[in-house]
N, C-alpha and C positions, 0 to 999 in steps of 0.2 A: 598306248604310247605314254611313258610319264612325260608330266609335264612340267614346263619350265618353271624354274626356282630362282630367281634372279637376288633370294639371301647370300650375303658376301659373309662366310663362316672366317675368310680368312682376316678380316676386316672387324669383327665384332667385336666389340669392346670388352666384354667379359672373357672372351675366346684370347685374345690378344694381351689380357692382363696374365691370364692363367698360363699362357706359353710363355711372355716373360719373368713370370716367379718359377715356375718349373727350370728354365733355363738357367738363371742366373744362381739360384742355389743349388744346383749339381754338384759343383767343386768342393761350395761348402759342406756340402753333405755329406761328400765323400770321408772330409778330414774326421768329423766329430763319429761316423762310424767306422773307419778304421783305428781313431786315438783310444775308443771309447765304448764301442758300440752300441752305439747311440741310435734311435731313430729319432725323428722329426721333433713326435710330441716329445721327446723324452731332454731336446735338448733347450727348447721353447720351456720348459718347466724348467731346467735348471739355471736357465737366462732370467727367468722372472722372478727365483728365490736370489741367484746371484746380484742382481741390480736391485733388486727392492728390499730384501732380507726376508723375515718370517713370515710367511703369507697361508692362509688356507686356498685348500683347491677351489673355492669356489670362488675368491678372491684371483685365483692367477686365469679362471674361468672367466671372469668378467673383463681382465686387461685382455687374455689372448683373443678372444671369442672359441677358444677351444671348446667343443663339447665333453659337458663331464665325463665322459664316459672313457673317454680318450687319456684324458687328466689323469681320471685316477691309474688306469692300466698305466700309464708314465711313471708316476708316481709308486707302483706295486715295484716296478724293476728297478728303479732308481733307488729306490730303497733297499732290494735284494742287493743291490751292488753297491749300499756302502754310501751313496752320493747325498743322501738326506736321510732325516730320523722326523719322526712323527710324532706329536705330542696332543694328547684330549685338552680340550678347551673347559678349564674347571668349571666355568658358568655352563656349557651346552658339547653335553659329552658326544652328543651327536656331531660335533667338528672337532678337525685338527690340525692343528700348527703345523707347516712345512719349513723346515729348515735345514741347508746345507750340513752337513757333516765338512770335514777339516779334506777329507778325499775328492769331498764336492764342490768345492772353495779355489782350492787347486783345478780342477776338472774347467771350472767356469774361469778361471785368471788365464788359462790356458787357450781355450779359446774367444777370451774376448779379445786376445791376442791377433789372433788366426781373422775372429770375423770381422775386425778395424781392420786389417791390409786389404780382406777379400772388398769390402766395404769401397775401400779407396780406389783399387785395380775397378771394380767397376765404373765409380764414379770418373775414373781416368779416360773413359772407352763415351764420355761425354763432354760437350765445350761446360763451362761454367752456370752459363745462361741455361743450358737445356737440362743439366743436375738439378739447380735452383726448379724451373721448372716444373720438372719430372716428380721430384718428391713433395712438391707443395701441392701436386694437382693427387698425387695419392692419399696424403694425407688427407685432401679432402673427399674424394669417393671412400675412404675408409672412415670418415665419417658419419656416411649417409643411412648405417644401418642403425 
């Protein structure tokens, strides 16, 4: 006979984080892979050369927590399409520069468009108090790692 499990899976904090990020970037997801098709790492890379400007992978490695591995297959297709060019690092040829192309500029104005509404409609589906809240208390478990 198993026996009783009295863990609340539905209840668990990390369970409960990860259903609400899955849930709530669905819509968004949808848009940048039918504008673009884009997947995840690939738009998270163009968000981090878009707001920041030249970055190397291992720099957008360290704001996203993405694993390089991820990065760079982002980075292989974004480039097949145009979205960014790559440049050796004259001191240390082993890195290299990330930066939008004029396709890729466009591509990110476009949806930072899209993710400021999506952004808001979410925040809308909360009172004031619990937005304030909600993002101060993520911020800080995303800082715990």
């Amino acid at each position: 006979m198993p026996q009783k499990d009295d863990f609340d899976l539905q209840n668990f904090l990390p369970y409960l984080l990860n259903q609400a990020a899955e849930e709530s970037s669905l819509a968004f997801q949808q848009v940048y892979k039918d504008r673009y098709g884009m997947l995840r790492t690939e738009w998270r890379v163009l968000f981090h050369l878009g707001l920041y400007g030249r970055l190397t992978a291992k720099e957008i490695g360290a704001r996203s927590k993405m694993h390089k591995t991820k990065i760079s297959r982002a980075v292989q297709r974004l480039e097949e399409r145009r979205f960014l060019t790559r440049a050796p690092d004259d001191a240390d040829r082993r890195q290299e520069y990330l930066d939008l192309t004029v396709q890729g500029r466009a591509a990110y104005r476009d949806l930072h468009g899209v993710a400021q509404g999506y952004d808001a409609a979410l925040a809308d589906t909360l009172t004031a108090e619990e937005e304030r809240i909600l993002r101060a208390a993520l911020r800080k478990l995303a800082r715990m790692g």
